[in-house]
C-alpha positions as a LaTeX table, in Angstrom:
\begin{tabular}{lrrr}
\hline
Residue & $x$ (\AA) & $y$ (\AA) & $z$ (\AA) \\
\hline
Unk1 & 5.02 & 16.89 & 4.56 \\
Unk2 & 3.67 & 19.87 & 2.87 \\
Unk3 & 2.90 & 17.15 & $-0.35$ \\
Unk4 & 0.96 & 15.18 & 2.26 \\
Unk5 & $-1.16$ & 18.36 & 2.82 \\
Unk6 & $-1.63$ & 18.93 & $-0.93$ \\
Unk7 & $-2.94$ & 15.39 & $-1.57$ \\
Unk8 & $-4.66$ & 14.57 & 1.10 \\
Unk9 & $-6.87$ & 17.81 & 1.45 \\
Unk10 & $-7.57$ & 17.27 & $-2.28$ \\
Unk11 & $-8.57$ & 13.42 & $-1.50$ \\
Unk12 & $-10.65$ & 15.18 & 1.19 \\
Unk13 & $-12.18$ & 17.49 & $-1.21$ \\
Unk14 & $-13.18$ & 14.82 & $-3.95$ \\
Unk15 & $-14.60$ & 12.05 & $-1.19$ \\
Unk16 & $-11.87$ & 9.69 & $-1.94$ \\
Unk17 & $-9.41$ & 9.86 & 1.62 \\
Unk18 & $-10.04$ & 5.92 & 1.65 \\
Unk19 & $-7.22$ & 5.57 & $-1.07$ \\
Unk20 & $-4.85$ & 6.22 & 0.86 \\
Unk21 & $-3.24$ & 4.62 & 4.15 \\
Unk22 & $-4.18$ & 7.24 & 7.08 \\
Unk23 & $-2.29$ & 5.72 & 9.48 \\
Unk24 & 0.72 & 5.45 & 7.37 \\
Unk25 & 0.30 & 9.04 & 6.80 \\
Unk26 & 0.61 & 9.90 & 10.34 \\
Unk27 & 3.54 & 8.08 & 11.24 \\
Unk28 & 5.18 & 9.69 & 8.43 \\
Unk29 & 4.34 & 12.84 & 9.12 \\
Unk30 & 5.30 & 12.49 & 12.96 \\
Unk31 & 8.78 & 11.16 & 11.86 \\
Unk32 & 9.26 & 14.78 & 10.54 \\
Unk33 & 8.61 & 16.45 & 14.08 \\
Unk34 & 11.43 & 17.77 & 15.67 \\
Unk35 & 11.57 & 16.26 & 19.26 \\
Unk36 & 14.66 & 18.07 & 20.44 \\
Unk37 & 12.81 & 22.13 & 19.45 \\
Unk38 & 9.14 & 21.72 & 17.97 \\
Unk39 & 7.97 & 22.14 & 14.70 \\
Unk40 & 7.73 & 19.82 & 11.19 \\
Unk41 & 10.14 & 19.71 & 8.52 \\
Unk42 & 9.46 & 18.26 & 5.05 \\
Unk43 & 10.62 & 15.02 & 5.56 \\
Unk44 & 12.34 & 12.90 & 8.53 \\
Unk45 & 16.04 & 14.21 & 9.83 \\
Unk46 & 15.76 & 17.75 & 8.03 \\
Unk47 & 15.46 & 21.07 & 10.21 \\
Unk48 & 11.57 & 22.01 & 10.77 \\
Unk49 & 10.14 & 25.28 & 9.41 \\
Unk50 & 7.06 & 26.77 & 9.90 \\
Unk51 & 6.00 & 26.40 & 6.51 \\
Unk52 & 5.84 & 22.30 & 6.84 \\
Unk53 & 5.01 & 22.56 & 10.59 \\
Unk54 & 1.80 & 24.62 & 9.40 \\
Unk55 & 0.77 & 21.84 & 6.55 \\
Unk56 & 1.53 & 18.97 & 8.94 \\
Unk57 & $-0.57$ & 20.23 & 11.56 \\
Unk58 & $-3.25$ & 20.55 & 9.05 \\
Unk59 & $-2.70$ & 17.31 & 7.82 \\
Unk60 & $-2.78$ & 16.22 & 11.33 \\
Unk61 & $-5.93$ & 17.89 & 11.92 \\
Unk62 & $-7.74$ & 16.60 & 8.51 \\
Unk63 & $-6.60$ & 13.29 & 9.51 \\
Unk64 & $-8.46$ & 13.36 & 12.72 \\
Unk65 & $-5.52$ & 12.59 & 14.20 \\
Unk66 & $-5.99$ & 14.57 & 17.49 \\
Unk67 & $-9.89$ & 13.31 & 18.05 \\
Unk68 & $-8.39$ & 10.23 & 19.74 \\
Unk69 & $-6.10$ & 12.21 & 22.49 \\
Unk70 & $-8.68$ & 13.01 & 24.84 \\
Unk71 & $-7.81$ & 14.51 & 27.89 \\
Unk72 & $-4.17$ & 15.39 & 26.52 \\
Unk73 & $-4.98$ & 19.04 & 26.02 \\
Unk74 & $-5.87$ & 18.55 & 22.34 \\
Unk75 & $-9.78$ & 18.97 & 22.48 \\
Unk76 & $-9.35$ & 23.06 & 21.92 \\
Unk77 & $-8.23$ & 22.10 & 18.42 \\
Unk78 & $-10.83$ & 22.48 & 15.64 \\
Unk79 & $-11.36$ & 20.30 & 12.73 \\
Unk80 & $-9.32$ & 22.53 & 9.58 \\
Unk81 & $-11.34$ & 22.69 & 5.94 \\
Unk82 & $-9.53$ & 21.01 & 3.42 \\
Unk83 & $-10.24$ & 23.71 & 0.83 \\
Unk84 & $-9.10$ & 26.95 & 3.17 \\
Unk85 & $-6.57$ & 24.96 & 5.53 \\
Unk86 & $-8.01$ & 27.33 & 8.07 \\
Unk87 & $-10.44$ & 26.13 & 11.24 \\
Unk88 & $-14.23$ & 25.33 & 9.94 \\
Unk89 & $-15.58$ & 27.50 & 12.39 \\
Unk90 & $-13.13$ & 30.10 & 10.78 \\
Unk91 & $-14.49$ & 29.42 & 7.36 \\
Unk92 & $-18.05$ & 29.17 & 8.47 \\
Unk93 & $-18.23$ & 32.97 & 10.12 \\
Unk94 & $-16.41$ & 34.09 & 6.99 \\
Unk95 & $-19.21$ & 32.58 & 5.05 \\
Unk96 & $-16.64$ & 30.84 & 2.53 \\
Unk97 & $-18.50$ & 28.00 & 0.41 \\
Unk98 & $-16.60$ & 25.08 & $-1.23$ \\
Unk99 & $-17.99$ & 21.77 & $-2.55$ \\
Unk100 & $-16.70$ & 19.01 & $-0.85$ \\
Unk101 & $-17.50$ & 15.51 & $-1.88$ \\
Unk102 & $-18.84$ & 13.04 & 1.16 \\
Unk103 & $-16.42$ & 10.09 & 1.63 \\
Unk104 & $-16.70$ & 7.28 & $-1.04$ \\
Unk105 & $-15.55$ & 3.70 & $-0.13$ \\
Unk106 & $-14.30$ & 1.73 & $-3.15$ \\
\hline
\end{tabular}
């Protein structure tokens, strides 16, 4: 999961997140939730930590994944900047700057 992270937040950065299969992404990433106590692990049927519960969230968030779960309690969450990992309204008060690509279909 954390690899997921580390790729996709660097597709985000570059304007290239339409090489890879988001949806595919997602699944994976929610086969690594623990649905017995909470939390991510690194990949499917390990123990989550909150290293990999951290990074899949983000990836989660980068994804857009929670923009579609309206009314489920998700709309509090903020979109996360791919460079920081942290909330953009975080990065924005802190006045952090990073280039980041637009989108680029191929």
């Amino acid at each position: 999961v954390c690899y997921s992270w580390w790729i996709l937040s660097s597709l985000s950065i570059l304007g290239r997140t339409s090489w890879i299969d988001c949806d595919k992404l997602v699944d994976f990433i929610s086969k690594c939730q623990d649905q017995d106590d909470g939390g991510i692990s690194d990949r499917p049927g390990n123990m989550a930590d909150i290293f990999h519960t951290f990074f899949g969230f983000c990836g989660l968030l980068l994804l857009r994944y929670f923009d579609h779960k309206e009314g489920e309690g998700f709309e509090a969450f903020d979109n996360i900047d791919p460079t920081y990992a942290l909330p953009v309204k975080v990065v924005q008060r802190l006045g952090l700057k990073a280039q980041v690509l637009a989108d680029v279909k191929i």
